[in-house]
CHARMM-style PDB file with segment names, atoms N, HN, CA, C and O in Angstrom:
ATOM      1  N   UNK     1      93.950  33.435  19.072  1.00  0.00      PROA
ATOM      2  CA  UNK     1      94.082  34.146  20.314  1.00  0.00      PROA
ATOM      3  C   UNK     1      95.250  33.518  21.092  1.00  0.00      PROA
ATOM      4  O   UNK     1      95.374  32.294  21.047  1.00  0.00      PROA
ATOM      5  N   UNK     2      95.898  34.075  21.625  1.00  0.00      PROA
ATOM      6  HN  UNK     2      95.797  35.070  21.661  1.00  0.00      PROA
ATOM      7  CA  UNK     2      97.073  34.309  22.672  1.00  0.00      PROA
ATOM      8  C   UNK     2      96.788  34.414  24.274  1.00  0.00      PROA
ATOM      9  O   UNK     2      96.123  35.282  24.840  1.00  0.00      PROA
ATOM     10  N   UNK     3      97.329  33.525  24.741  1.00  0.00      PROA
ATOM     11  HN  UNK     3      97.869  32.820  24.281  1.00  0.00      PROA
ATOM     12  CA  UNK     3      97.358  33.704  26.047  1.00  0.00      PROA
ATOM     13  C   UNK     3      99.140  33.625  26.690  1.00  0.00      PROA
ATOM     14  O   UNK     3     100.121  32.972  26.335  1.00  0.00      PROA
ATOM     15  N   UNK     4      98.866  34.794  27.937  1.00  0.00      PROA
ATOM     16  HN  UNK     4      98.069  35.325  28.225  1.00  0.00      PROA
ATOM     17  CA  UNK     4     100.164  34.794  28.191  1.00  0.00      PROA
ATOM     18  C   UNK     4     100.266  34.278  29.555  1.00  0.00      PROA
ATOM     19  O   UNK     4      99.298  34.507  30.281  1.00  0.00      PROA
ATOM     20  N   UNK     5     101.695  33.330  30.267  1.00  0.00      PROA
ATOM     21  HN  UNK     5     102.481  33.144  29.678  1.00  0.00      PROA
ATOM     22  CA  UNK     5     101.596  33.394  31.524  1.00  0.00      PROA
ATOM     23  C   UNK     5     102.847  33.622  31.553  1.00  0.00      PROA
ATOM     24  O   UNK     5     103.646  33.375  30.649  1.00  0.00      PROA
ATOM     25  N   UNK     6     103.196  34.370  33.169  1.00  0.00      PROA
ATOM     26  HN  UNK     6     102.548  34.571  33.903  1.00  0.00      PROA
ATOM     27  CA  UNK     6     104.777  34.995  32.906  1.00  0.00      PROA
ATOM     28  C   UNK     6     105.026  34.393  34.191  1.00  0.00      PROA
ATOM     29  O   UNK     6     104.178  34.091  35.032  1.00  0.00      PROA
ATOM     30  N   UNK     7     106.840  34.187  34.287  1.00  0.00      PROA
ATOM     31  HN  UNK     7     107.528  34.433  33.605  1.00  0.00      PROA
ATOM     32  CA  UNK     7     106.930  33.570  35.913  1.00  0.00      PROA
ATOM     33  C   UNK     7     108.516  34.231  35.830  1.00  0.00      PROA
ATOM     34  O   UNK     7     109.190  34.630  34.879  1.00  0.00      PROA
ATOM     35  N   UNK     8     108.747  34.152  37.181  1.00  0.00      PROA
ATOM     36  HN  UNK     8     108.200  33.829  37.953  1.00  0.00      PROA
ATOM     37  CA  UNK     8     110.418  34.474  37.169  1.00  0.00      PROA
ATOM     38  C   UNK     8     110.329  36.131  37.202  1.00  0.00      PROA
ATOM     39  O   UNK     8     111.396  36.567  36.768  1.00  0.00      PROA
ATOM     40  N   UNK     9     109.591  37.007  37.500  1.00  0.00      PROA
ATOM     41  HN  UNK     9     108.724  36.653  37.852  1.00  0.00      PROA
ATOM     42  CA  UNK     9     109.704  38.493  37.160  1.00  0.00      PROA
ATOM     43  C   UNK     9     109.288  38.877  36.199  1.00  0.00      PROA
ATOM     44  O   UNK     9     109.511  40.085  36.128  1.00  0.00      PROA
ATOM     45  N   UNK    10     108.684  38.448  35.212  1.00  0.00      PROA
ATOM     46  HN  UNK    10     108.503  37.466  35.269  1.00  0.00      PROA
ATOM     47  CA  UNK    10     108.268  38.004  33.862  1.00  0.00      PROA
ATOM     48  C   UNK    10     109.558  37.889  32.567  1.00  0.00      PROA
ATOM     49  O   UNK    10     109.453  38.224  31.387  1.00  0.00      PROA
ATOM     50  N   UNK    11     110.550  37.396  33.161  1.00  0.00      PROA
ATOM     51  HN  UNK    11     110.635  37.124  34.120  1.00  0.00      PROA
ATOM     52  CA  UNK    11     111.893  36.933  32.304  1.00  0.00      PROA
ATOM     53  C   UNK    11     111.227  35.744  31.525  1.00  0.00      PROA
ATOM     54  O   UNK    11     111.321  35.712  30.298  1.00  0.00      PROA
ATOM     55  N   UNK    12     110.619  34.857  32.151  1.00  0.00      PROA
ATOM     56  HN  UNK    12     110.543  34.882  33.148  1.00  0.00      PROA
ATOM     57  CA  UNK    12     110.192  33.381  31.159  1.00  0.00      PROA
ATOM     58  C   UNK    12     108.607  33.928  31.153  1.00  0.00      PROA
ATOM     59  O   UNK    12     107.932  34.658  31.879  1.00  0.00      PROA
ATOM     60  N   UNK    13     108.405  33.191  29.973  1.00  0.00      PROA
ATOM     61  HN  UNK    13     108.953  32.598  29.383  1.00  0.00      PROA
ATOM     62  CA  UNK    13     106.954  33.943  29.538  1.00  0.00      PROA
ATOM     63  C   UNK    13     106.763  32.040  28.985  1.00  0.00      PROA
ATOM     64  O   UNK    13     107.607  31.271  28.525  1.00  0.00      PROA
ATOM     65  N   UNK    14     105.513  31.866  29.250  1.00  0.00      PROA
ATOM     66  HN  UNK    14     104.828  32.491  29.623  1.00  0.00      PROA
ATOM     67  CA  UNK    14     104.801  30.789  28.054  1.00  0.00      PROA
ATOM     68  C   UNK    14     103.665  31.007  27.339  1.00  0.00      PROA
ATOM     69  O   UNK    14     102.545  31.019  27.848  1.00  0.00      PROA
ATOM     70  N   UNK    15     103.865  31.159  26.328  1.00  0.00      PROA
ATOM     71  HN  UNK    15     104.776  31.150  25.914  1.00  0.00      PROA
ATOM     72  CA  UNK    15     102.930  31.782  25.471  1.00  0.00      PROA
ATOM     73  C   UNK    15     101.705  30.278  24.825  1.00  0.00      PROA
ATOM     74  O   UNK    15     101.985  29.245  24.217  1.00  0.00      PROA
ATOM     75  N   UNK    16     100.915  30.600  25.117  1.00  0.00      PROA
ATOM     76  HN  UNK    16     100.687  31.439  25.611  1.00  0.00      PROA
ATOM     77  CA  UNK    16      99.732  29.743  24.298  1.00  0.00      PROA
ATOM     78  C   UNK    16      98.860  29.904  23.538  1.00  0.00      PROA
ATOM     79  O   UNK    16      98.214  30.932  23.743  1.00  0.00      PROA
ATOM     80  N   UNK    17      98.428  29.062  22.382  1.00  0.00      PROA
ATOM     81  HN  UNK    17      98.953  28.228  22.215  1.00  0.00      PROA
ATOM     82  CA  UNK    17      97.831  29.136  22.033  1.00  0.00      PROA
ATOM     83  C   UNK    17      96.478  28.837  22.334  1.00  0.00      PROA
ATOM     84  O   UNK    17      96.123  27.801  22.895  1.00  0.00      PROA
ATOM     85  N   UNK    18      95.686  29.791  21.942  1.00  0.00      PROA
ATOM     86  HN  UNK    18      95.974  30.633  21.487  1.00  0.00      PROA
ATOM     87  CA  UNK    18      94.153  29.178  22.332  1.00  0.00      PROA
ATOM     88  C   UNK    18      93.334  28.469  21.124  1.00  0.00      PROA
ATOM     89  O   UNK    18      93.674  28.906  20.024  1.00  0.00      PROA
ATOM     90  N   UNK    19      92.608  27.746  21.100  1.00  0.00      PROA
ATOM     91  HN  UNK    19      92.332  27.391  21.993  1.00  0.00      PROA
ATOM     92  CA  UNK    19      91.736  27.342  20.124  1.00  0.00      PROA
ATOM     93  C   UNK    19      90.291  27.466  20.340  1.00  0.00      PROA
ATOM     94  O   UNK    19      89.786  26.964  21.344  1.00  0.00      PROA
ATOM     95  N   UNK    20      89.652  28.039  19.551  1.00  0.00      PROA
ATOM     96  HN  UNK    20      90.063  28.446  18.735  1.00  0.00      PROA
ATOM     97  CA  UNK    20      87.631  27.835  19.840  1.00  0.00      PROA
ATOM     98  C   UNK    20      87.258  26.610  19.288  1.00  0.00      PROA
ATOM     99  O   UNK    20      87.522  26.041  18.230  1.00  0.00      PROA
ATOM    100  N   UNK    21      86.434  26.287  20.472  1.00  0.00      PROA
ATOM    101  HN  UNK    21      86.219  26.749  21.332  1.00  0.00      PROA
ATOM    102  CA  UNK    21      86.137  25.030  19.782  1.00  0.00      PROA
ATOM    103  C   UNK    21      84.699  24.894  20.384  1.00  0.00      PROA
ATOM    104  O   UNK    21      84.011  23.948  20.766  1.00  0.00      PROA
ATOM    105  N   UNK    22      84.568  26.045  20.315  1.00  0.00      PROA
ATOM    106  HN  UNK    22      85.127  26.814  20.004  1.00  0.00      PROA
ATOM    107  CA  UNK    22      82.814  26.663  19.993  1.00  0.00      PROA
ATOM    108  C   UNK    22      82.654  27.663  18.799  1.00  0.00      PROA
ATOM    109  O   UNK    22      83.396  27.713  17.818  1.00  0.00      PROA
ATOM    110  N   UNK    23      81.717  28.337  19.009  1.00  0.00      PROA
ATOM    111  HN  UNK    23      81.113  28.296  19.805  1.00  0.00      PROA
ATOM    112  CA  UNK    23      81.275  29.705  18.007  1.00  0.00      PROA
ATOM    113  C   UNK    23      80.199  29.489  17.151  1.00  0.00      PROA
ATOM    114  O   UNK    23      79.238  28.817  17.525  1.00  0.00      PROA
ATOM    115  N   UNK    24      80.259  30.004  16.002  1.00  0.00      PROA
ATOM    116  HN  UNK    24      81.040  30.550  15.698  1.00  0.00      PROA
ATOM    117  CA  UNK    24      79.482  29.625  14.523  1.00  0.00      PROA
ATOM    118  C   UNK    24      79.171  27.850  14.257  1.00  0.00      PROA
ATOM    119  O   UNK    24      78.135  27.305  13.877  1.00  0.00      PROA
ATOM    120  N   UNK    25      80.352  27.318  14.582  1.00  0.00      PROA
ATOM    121  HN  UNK    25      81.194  27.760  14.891  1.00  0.00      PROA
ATOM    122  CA  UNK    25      80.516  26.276  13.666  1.00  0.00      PROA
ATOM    123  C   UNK    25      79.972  25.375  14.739  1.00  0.00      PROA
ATOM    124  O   UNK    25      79.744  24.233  14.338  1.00  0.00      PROA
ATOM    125  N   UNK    26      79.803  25.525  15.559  1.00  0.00      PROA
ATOM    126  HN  UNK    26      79.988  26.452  15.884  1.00  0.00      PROA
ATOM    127  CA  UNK    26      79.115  24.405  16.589  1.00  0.00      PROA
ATOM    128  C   UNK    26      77.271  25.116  16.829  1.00  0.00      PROA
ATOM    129  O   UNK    26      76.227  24.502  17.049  1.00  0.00      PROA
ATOM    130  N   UNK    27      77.452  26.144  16.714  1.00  0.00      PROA
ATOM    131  HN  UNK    27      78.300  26.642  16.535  1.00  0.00      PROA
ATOM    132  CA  UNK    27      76.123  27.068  16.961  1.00  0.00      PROA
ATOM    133  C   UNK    27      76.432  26.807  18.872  1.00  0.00      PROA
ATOM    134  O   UNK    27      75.831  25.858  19.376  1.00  0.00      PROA
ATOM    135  N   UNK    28      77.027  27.367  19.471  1.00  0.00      PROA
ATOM    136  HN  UNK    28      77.515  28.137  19.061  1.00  0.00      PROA
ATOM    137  CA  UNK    28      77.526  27.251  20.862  1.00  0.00      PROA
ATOM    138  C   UNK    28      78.182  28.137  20.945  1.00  0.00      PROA
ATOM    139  O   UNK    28      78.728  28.491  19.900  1.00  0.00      PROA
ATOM    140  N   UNK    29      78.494  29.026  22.355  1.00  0.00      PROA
ATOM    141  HN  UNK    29      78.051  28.739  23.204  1.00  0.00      PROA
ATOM    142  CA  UNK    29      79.093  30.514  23.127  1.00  0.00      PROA
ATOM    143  C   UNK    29      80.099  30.035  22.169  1.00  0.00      PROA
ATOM    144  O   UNK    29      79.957  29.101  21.381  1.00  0.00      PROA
ATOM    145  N   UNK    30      81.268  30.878  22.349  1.00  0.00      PROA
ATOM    146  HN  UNK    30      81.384  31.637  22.990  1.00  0.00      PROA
ATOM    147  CA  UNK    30      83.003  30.284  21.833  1.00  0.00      PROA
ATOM    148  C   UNK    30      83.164  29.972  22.969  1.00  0.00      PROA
ATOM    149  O   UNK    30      82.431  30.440  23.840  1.00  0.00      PROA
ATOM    150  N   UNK    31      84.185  29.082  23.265  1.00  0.00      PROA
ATOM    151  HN  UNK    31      84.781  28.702  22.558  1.00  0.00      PROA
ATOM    152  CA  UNK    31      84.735  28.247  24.427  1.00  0.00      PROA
ATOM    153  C   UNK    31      86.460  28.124  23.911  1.00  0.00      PROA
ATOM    154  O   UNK    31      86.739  27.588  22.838  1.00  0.00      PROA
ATOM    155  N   UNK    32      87.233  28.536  24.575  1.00  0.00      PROA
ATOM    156  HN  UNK    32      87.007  28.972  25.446  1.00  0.00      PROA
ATOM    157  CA  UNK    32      88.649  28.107  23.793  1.00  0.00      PROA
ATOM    158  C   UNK    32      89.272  26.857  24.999  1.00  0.00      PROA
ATOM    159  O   UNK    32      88.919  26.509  26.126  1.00  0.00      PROA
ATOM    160  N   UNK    33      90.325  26.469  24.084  1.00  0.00      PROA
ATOM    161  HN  UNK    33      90.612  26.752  23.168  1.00  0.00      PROA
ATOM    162  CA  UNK    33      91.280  25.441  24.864  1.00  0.00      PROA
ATOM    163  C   UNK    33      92.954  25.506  24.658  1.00  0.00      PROA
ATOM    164  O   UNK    33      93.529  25.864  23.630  1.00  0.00      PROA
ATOM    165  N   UNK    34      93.548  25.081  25.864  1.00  0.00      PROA
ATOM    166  HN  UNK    34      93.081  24.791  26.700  1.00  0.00      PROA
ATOM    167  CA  UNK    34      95.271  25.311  25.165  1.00  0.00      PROA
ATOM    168  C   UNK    34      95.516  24.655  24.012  1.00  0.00      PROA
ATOM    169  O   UNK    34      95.154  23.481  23.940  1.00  0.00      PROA
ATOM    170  N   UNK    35      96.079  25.191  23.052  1.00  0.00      PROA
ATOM    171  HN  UNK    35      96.373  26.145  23.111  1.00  0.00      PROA
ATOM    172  CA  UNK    35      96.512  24.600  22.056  1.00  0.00      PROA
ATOM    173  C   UNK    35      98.158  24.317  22.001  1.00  0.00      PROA
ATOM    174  O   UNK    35      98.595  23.496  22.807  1.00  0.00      PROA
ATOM    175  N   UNK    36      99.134  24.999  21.031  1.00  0.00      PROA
ATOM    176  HN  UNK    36      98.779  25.666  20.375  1.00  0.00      PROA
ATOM    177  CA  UNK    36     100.471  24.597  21.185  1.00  0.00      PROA
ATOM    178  C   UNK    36     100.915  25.622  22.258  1.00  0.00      PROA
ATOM    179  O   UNK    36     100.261  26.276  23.071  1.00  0.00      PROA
ATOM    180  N   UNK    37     101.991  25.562  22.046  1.00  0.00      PROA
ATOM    181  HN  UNK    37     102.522  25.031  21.386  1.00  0.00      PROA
ATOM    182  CA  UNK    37     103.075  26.670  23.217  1.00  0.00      PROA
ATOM    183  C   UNK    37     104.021  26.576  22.898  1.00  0.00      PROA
ATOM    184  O   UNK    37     104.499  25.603  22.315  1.00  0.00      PROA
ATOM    185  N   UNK    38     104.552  27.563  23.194  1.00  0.00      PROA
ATOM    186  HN  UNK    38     104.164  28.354  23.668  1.00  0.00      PROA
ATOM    187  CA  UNK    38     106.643  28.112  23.370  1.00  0.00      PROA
ATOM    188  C   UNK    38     106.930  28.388  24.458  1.00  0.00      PROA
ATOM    189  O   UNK    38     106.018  28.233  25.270  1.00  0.00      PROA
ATOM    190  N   UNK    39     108.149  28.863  24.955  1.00  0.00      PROA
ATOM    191  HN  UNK    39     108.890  28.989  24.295  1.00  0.00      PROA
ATOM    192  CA  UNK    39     108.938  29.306  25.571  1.00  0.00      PROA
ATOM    193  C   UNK    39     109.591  30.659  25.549  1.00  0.00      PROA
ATOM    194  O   UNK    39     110.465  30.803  24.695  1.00  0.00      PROA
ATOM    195  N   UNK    40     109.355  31.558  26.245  1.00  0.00      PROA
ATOM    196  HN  UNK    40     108.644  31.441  26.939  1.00  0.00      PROA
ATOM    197  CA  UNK    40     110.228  32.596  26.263  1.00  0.00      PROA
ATOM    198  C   UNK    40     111.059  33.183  27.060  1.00  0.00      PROA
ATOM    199  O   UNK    40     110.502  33.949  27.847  1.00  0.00      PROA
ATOM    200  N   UNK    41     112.655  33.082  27.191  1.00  0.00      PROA
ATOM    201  HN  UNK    41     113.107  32.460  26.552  1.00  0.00      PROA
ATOM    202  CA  UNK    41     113.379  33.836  27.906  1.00  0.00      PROA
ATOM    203  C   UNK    41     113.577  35.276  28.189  1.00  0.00      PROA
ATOM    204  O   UNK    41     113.404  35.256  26.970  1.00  0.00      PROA
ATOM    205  N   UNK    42     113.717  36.203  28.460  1.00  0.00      PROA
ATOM    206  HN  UNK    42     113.857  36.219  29.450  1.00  0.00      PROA
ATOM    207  CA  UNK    42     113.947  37.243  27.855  1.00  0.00      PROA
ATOM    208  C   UNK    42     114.066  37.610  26.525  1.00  0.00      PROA
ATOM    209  O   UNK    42     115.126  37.896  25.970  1.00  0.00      PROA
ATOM    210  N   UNK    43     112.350  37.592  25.738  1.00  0.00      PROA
ATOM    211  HN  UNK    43     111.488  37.360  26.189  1.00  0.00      PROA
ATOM    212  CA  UNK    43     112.298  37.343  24.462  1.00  0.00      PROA
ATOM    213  C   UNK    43     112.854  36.562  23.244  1.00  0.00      PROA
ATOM    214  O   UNK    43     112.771  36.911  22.066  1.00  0.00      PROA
ATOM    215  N   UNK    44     113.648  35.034  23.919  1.00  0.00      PROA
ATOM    216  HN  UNK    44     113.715  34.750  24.876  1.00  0.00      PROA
ATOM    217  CA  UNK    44     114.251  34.493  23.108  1.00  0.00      PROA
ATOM    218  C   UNK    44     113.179  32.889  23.253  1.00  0.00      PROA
ATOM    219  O   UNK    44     112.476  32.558  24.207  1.00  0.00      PROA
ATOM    220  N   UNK    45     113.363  32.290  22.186  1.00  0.00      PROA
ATOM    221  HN  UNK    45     113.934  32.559  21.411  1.00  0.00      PROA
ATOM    222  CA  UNK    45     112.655  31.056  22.290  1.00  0.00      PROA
ATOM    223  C   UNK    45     113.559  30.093  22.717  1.00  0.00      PROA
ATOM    224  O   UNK    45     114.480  29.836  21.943  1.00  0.00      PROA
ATOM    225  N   UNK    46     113.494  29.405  23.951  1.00  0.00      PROA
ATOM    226  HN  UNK    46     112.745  29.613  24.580  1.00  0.00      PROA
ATOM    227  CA  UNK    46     113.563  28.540  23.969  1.00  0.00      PROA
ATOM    228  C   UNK    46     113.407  26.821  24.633  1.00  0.00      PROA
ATOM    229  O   UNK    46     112.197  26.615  24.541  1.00  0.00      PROA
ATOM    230  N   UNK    47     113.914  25.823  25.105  1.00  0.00      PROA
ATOM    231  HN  UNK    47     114.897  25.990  25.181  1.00  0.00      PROA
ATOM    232  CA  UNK    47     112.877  24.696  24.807  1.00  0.00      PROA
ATOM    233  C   UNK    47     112.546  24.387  26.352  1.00  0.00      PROA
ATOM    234  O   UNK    47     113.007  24.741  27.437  1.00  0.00      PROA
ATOM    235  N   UNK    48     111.501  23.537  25.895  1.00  0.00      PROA
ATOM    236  HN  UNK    48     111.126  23.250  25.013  1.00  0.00      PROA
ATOM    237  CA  UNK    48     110.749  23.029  27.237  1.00  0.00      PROA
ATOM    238  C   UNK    48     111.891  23.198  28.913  1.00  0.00      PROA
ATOM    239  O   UNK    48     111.740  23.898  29.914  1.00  0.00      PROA
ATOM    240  N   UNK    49     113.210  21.967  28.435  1.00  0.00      PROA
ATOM    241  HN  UNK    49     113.333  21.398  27.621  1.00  0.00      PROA
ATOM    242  CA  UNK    49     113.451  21.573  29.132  1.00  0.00      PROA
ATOM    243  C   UNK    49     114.560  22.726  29.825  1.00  0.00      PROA
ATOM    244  O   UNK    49     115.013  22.665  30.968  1.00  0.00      PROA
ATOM    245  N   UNK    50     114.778  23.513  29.057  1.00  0.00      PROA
ATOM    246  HN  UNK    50     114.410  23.563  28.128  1.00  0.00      PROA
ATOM    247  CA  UNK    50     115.632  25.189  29.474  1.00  0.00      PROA
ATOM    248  C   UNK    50     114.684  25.337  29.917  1.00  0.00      PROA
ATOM    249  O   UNK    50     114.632  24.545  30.858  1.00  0.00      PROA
ATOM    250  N   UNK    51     113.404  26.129  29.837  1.00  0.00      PROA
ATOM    251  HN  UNK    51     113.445  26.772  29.073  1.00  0.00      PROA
ATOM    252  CA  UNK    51     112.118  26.518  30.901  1.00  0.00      PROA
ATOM    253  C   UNK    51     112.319  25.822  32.078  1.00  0.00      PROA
ATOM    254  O   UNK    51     112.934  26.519  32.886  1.00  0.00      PROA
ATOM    255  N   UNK    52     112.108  24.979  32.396  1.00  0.00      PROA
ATOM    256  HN  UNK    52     111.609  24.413  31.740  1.00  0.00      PROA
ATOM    257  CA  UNK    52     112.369  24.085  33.657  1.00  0.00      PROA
ATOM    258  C   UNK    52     113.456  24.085  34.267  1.00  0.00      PROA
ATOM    259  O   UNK    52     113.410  24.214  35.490  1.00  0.00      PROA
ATOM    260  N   UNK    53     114.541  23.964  33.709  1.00  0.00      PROA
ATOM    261  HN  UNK    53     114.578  23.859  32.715  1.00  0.00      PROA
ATOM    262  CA  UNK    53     115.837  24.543  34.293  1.00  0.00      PROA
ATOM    263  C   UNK    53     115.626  25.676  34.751  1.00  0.00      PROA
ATOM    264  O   UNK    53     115.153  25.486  35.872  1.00  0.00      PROA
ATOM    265  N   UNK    54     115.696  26.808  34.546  1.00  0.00      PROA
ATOM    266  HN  UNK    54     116.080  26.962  33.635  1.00  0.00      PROA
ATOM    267  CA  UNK    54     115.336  27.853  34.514  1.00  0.00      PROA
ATOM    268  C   UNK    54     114.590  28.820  35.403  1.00  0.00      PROA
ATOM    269  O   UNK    54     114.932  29.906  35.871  1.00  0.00      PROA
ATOM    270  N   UNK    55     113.383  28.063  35.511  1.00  0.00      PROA
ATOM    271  HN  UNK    55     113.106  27.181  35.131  1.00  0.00      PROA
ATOM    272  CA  UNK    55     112.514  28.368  36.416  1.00  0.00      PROA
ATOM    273  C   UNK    55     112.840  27.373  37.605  1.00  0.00      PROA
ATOM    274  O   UNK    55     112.209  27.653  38.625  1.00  0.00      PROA
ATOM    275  N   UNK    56     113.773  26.156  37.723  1.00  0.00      PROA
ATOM    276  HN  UNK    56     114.285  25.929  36.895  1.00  0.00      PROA
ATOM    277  CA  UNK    56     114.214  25.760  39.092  1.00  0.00      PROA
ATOM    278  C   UNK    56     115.146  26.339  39.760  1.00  0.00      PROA
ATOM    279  O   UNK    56     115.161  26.488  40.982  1.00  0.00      PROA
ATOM    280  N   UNK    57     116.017  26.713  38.935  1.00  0.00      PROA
ATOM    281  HN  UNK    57     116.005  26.592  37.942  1.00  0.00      PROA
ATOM    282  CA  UNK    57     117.228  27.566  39.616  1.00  0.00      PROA
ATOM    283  C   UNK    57     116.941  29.453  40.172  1.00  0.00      PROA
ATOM    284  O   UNK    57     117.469  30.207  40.989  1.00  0.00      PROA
ATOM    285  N   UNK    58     115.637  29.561  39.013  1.00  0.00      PROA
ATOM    286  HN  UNK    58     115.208  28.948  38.349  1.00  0.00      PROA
ATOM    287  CA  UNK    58     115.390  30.966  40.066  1.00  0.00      PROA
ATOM    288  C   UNK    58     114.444  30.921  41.359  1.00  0.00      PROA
ATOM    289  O   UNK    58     114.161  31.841  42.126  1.00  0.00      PROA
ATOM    290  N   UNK    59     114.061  29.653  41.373  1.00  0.00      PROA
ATOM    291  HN  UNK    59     114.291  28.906  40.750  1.00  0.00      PROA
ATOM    292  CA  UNK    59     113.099  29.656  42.547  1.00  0.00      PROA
ATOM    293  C   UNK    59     113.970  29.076  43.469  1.00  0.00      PROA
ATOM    294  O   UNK    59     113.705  29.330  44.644  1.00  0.00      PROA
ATOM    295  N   UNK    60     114.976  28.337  43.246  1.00  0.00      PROA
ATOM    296  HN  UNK    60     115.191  28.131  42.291  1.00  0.00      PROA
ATOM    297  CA  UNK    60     115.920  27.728  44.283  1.00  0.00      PROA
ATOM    298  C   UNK    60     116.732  29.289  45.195  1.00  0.00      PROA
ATOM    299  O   UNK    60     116.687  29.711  46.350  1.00  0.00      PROA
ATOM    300  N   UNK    61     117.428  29.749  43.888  1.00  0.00      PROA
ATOM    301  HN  UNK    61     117.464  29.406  42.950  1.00  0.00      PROA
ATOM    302  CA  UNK    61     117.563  31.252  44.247  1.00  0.00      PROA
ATOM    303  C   UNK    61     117.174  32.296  44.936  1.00  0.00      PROA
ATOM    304  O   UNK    61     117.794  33.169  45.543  1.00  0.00      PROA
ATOM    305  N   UNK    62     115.578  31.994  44.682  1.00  0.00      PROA
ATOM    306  HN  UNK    62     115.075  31.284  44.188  1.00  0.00      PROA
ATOM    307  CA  UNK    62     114.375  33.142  45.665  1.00  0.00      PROA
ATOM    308  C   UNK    62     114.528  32.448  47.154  1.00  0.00      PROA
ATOM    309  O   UNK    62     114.722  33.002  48.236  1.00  0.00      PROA
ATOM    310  N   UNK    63     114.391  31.201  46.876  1.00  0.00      PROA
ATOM    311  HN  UNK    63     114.233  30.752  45.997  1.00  0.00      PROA
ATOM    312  CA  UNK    63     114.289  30.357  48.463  1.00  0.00      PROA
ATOM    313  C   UNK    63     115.403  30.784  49.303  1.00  0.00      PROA
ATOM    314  O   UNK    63     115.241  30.954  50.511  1.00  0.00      PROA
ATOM    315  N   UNK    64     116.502  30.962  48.737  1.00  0.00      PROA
ATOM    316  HN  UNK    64     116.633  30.824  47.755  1.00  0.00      PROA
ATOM    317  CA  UNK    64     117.653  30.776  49.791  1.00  0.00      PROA
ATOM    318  C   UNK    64     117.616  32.355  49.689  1.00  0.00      PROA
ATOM    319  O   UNK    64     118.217  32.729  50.697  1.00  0.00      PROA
ATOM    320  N   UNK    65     117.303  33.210  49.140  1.00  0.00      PROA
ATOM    321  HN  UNK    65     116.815  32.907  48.321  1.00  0.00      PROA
ATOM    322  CA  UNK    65     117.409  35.060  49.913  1.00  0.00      PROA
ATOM    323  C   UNK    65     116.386  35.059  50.878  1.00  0.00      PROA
ATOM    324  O   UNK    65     116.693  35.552  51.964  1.00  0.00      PROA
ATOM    325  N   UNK    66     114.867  34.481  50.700  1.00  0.00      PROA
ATOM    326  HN  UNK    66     114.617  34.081  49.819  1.00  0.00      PROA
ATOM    327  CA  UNK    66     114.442  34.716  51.823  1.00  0.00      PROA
ATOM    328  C   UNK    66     114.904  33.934  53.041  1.00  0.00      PROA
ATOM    329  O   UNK    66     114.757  34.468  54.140  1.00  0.00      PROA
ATOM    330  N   UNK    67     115.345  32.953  52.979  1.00  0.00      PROA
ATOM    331  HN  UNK    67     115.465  32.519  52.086  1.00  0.00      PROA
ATOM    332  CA  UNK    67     115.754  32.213  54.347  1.00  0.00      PROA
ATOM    333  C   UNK    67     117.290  33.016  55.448  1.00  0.00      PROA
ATOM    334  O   UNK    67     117.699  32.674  56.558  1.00  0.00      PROA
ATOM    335  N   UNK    68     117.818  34.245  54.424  1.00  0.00      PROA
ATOM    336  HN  UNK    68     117.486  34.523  53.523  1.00  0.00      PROA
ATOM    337  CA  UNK    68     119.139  34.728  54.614  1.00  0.00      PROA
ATOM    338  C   UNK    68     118.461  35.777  55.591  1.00  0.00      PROA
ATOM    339  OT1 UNK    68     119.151  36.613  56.175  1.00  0.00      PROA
TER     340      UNK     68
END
């Protein structure tokens, strides 16, 4: 299972993975947890530290139109 969170207009996306780490095999509800993750630009992958860039300069961006 997939979980999505989107930020920026939904231009950057971080996609996660979920894991159960309930169900059958525990005899317990399913329960999931984050597992790995990516990065997505406008459908392109890429890394952590571009995400963060990324998402600082458009929020720096948003800040200074509303203050105009």
């Amino acid at each position: 299972m997939m979980r999505r969170e989107q930020y920026c207009d939904g231009r950057l996306v971080k996609e996660i993975d979920q894991i159960n780490v309930g169900g059958e095999a525990t005899e317990s509800t399913d329960r999931h947890v984050d597992g790995s993750h990516r990065w997505l630009l406008d459908g392109e992958e890429i890394t952590p530290a571009e995400a963060a860039a990324f998402l600082a300069t458009w929020e720096a961006g948003t800040r200074g139109r509303r203050t105009s």
